[in-house]
C-alpha positions in Angstrom: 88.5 93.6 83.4 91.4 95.8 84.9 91.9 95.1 88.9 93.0 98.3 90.4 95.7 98.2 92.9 96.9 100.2 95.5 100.1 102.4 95.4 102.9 102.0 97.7 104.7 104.3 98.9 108.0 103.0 99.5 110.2 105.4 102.1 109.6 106.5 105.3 109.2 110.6 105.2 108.0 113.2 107.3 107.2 116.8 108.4 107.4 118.2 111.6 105.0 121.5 111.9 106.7 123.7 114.5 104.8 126.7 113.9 101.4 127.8 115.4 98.4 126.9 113.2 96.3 130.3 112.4 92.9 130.4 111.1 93.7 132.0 108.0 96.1 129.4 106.7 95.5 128.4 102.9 96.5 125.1 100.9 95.9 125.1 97.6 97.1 122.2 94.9 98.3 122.3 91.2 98.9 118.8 89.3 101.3 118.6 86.0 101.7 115.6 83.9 105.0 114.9 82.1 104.9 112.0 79.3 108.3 111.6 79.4 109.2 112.6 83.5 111.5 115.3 82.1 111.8 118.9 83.9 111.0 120.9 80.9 108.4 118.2 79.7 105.8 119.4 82.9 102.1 120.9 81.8 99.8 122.1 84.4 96.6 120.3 84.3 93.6 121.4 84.7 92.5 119.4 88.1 93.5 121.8 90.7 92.3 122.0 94.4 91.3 125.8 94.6 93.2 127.9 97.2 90.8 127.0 100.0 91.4 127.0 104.7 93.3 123.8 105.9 90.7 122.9 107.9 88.0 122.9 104.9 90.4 120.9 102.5 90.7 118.5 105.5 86.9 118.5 106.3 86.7 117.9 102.1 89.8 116.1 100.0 91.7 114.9 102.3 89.0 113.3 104.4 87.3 111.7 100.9 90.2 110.6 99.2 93.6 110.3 101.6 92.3 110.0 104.8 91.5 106.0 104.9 95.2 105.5 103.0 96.9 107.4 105.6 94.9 106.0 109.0 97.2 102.9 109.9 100.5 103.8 108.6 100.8 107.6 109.9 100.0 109.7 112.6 97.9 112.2 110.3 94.5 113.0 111.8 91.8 111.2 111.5 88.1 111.8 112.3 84.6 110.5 111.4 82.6 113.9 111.1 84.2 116.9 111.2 88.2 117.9 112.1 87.8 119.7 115.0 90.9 121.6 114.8 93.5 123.5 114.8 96.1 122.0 113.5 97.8 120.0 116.0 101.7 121.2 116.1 104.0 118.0 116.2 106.4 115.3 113.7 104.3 113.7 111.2 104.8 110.5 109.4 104.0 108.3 107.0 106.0 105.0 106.7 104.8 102.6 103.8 101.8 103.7 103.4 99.4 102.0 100.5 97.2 104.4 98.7 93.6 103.6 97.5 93.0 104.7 94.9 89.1 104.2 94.7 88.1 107.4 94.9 90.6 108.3 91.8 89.9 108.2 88.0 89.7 104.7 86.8 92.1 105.7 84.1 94.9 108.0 83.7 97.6 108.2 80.6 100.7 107.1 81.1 103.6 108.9 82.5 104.6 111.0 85.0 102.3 113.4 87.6 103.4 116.0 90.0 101.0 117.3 92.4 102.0 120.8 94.2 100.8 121.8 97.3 101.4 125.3 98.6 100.3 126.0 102.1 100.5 129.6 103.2 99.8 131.1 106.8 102.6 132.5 108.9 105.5 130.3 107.0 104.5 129.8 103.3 106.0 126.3 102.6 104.6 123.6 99.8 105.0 119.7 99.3 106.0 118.3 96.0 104.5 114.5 95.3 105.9 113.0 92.5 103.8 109.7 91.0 104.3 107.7 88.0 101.7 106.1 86.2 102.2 103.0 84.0 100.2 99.5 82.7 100.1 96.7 84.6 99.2 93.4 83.7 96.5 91.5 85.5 
């Protein structure tokens, strides 16, 4: 039987938002996979998060599967119903933060994932995550 472990995350990083939140702002997510991690090697997957409002991706990914990973090692929101909002405007940060991954596929090939999310409101800007996926012995 596999044990599944939690991810580590293993730099301190942040974002600072410095501009005001707006209703209308979008996020929307694209993962590739790479078997061998090169630049040219990248295929867009099918799993996508559809270009949706921040505060309905929060209210809806985020609060099912990063939420609990990022509640004692960052200043993200957190909330038991519903994110109130707007988007609070301040320094965010993670620093070693473990990621569950229970809510995630029990199995995933080998190799390398990039997940790309582009946020667009008043400043378009997107966040690049970068994972690598490999056996481990139990």
């Amino acid at each position: 039987m596999n044990k599944r472990m939690p991810s580590k995350v293993h730099k301190r990083c942040f974002y600072k938002i410095e501009c005001k939140y707006i209703p209308r702002t979008q996020i929307e997510v694209l993962a590739y996979r790479s078997a061998t991690g090169s630049e040219s090697d990248y295929q867009q997957l099918p799993y996508s998060v559809p270009r949706q409002n921040i505060i309905a991706f929060l209210n809806g990914l985020y609060k099912d599967l990063i939420m609990k990973s990022f509640s004692e090692c960052s200043n993200m929101p957190v909330f038991t119903d519903k994110f109130p909002g707007p988007v609070e405007k301040k320094r965010y940060e993670l620093d070693n933060c473990s990621f569950s991954d229970e809510s995630f596929p029990n199995h995933l090939p080998e190799g390398f994932y990039r997940l790309v999310a582009q946020i667009e409101g008043d400043v378009q800007w997107s966040v690049i995550v970068n994972v690598q996926v490999m056996k481990k012995d139990v």
